[in-house]
C-alpha positions as CSV (number, residue, x, y, z in Angstrom):
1,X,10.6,-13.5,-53.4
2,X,12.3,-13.0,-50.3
3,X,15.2,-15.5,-49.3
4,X,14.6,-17.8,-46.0
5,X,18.0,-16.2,-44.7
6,X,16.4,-12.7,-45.2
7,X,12.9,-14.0,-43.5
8,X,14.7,-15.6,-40.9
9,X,16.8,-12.7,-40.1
10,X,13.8,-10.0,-40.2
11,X,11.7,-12.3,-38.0
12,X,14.9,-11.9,-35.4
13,X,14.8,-8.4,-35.8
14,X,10.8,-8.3,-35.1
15,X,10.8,-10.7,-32.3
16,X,13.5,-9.0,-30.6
17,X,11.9,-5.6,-31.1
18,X,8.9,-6.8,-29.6
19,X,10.6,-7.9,-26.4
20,X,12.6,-4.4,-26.0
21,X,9.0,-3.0,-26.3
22,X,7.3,-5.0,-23.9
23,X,10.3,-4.5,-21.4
24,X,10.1,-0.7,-22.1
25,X,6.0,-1.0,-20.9
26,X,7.0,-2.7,-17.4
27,X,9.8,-0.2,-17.1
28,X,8.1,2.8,-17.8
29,X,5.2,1.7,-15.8
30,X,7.5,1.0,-12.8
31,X,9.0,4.4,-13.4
32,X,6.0,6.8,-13.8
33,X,3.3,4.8,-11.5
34,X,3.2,4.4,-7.6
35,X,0.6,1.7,-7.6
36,X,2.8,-0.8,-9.7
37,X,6.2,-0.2,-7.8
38,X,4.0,-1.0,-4.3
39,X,2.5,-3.9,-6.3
40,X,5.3,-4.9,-7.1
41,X,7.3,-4.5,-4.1
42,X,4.2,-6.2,-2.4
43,X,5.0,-9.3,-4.8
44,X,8.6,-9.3,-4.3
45,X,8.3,-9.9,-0.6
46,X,5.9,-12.5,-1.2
47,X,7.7,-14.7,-3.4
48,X,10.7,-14.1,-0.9
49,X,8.3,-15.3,1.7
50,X,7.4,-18.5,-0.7
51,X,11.2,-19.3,-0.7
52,X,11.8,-19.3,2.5
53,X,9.0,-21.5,3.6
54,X,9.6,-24.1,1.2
55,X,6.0,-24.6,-0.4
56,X,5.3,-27.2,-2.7
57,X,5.6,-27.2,-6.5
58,X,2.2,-26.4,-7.0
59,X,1.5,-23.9,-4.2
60,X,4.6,-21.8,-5.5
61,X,2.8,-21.9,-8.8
62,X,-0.5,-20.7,-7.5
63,X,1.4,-17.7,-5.8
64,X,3.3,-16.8,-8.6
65,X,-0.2,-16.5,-10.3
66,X,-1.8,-14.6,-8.1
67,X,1.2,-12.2,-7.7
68,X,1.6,-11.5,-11.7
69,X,-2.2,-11.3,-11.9
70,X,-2.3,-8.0,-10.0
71,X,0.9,-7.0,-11.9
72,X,-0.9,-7.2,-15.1
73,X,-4.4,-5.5,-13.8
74,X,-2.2,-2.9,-12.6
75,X,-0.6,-2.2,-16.5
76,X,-3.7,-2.9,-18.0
77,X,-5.6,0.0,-15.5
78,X,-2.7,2.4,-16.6
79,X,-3.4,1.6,-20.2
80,X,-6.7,2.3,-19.9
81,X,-5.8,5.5,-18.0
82,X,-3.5,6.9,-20.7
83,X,-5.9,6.2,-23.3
84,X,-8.9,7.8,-21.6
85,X,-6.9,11.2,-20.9
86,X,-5.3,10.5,-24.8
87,X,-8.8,10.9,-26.4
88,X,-10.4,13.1,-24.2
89,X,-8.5,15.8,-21.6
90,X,-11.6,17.0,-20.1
91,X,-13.7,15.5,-17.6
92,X,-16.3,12.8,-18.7
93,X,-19.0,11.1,-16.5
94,X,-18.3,8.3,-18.9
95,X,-14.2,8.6,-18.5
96,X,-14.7,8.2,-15.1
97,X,-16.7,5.0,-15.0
98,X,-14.2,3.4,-17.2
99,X,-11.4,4.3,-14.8
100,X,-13.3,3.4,-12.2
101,X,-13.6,-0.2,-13.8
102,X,-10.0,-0.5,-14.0
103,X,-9.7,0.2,-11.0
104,X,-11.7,-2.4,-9.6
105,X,-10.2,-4.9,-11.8
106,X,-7.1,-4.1,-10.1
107,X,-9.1,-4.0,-6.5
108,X,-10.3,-8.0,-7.5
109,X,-6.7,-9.2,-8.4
110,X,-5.3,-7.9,-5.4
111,X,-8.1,-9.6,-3.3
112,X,-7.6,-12.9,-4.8
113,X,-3.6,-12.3,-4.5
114,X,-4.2,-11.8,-0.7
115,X,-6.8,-14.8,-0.3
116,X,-3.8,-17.0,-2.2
117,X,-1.7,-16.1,0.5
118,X,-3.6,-16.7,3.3
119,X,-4.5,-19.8,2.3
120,X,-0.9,-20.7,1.4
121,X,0.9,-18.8,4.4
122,X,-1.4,-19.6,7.5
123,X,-1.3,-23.4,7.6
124,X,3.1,-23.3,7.5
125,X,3.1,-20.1,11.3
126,X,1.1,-22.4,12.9
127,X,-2.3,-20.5,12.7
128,X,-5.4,-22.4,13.6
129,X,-8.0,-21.3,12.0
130,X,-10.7,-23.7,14.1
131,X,-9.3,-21.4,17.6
132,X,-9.6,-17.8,16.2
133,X,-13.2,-18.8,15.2
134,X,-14.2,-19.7,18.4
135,X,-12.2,-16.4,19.9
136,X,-14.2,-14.7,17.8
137,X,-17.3,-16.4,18.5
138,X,-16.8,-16.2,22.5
139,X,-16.4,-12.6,22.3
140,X,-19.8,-10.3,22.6
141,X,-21.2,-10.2,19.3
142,X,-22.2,-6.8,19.7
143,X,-18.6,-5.4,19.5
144,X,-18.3,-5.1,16.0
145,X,-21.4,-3.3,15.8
146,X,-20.8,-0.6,18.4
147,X,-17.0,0.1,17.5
148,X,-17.7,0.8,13.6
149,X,-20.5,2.5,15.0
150,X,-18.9,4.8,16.8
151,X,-16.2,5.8,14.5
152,X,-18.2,6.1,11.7
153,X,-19.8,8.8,14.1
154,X,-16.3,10.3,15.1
155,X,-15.7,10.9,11.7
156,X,-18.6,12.8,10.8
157,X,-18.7,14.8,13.7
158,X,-15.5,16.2,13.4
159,X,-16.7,16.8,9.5
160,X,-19.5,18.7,11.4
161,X,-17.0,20.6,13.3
162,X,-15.0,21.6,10.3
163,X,-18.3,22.5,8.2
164,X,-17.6,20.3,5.8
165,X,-19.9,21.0,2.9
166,X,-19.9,16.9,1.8
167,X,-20.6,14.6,4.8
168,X,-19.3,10.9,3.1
169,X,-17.4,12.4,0.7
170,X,-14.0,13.9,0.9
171,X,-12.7,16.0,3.7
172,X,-11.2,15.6,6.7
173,X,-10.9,12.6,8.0
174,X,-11.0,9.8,5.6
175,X,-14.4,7.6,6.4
176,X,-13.2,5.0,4.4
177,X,-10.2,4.6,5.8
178,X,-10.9,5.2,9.2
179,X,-13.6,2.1,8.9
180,X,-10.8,-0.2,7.1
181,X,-8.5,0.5,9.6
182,X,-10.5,-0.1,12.7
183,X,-11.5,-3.6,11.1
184,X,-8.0,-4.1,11.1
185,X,-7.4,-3.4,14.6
186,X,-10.6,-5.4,15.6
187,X,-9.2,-8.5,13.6
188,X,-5.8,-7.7,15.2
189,X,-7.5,-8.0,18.7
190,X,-9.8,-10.8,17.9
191,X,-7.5,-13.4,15.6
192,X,-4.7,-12.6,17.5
193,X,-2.9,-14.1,14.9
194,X,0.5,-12.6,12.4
195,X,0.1,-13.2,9.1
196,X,-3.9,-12.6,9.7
197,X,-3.6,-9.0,10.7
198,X,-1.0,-8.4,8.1
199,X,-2.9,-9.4,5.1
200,X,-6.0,-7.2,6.5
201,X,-3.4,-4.3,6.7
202,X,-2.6,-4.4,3.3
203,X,-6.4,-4.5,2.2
204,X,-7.1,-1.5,4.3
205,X,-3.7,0.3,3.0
206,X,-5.2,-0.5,-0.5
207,X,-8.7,1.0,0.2
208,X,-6.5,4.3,2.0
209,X,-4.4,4.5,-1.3
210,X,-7.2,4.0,-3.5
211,X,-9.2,7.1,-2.0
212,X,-6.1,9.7,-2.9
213,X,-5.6,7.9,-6.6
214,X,-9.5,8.6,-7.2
215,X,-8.4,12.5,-6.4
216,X,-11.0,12.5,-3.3
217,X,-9.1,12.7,-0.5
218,X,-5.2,14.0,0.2
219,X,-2.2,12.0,2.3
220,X,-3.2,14.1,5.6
221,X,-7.0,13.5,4.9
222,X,-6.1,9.0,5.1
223,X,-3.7,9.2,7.7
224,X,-5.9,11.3,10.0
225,X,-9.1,9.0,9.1
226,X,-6.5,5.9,9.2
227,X,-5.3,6.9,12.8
228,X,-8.5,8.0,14.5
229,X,-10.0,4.2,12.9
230,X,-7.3,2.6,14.5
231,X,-7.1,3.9,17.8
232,X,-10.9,4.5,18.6
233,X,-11.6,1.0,17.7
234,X,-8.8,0.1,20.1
235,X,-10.3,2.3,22.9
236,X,-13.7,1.5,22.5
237,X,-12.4,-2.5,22.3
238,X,-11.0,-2.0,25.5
239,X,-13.1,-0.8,27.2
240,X,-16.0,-3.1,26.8
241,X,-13.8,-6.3,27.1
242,X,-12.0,-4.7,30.5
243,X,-14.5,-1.7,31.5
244,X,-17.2,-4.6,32.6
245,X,-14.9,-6.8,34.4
């Protein structure tokens, strides 16, 4: 029969050893995985921000939530990872869709973390969200339509050019991220508003980065498709606001 000193001292031991193990699992993920250090980064700032803006008890709670939501998605995705390439190292259709999942899980968190903030950040800069509606609604609906229009044609005719064999997938330049970045610029142009087009930044940067984690396109592939989003919806913007007038 074991003695309650003994007990007492073994459950010490274990309690302690699990909490050098967990810390080893954030550290090692921090180490050996991009997506968690820009997570976290991303998080850092944002409780910074919190701070310095003195939100309430409760909102501070909410944001703290939202940021240690995507923290944990992100571990649990590269869990998942590890243990897909653990049991099997060769491709899988199967292995694929699972990873795929986590990733999306991750996609979600990071969604609702950037919702949090906007509706936590926007109401302390002075952003009215009654006038950027209206901007929005005064300006010719058909904008939208005709500037993701044409980029979405820019980038598959310069696919065309290069003889790409896959048309919307892969190659040069990133569709993906050309569109998420020209919806940037548009919301840039239309909202006219900070914290707005910073929080659409980061959802495009996210949809960029998840395109070279997935393997189908490379860094030079989402900062050509990134830039040519950007600036054609910026041109094309232009010119049918001022090119009328």
């Amino acid at each position: 029969m074991r003695s309650p000193r003994r007990s007492e001292h073994l459950f010490k031991r274990s309690f302690a050893h699990s909490i050098n193990a967990a810390l080893e699992g954030v550290v090692h993920t921090l180490m050996h995985e991009r997506n968690m250090r820009v997570h976290f980064l991303a998080g850092f700032l944002v409780i910074l921000a919190g701070i310095y803006f003195n939100i309430s008890g409760p909102d501070f709670l909410a944001l703290l939530f939202a940021v240690s939501f995507v923290l944990v998605a992100e571990m649990f995705n590269t869990a998942i990872e590890y243990t897909v390439d653990l049991i099997n190292d060769e491709y899988h259709p199967l292995a694929k869709v699972i990873k795929d999942i986590g990733a999306g899980a991750v996609f979600v968190s990071a969604l609702n973390a950037l919702l949090t903030g906007y509706i936590l950040f926007t109401k302390r800069v002075g952003f009215n969200f009654h006038a950027a509606t209206e901007r929005i609604k005064e300006s010719p609906w058909h904008i939208t339509f005709i500037v993701l229009l044409v980029v979405v044609g820019m980038v598959l005719l310069i696919k065309v050019v290069r003889r790409e064999k896959v048309l919307l997938r892969g190659g040069m330049p990133s569709g993906h991220s050309a569109v998420a970045f020209a919806i940037w610029m548009l919301v840039t142009l239309m909202a006219e508003n900070c914290v707005v087009s910073v929080l659409v930044f980061f959802m495009a940067f996210h949809i960029a980065r998840s395109r070279i984690a997935h393997g189908i396109h490379n860094t030079l592939e989402i900062v050509a498709g990134s830039v040519l989003g950007a600036l054609t919806a910026l041109m094309v913007y232009q010119f049918l606001i001022f090119g009328g007038r």
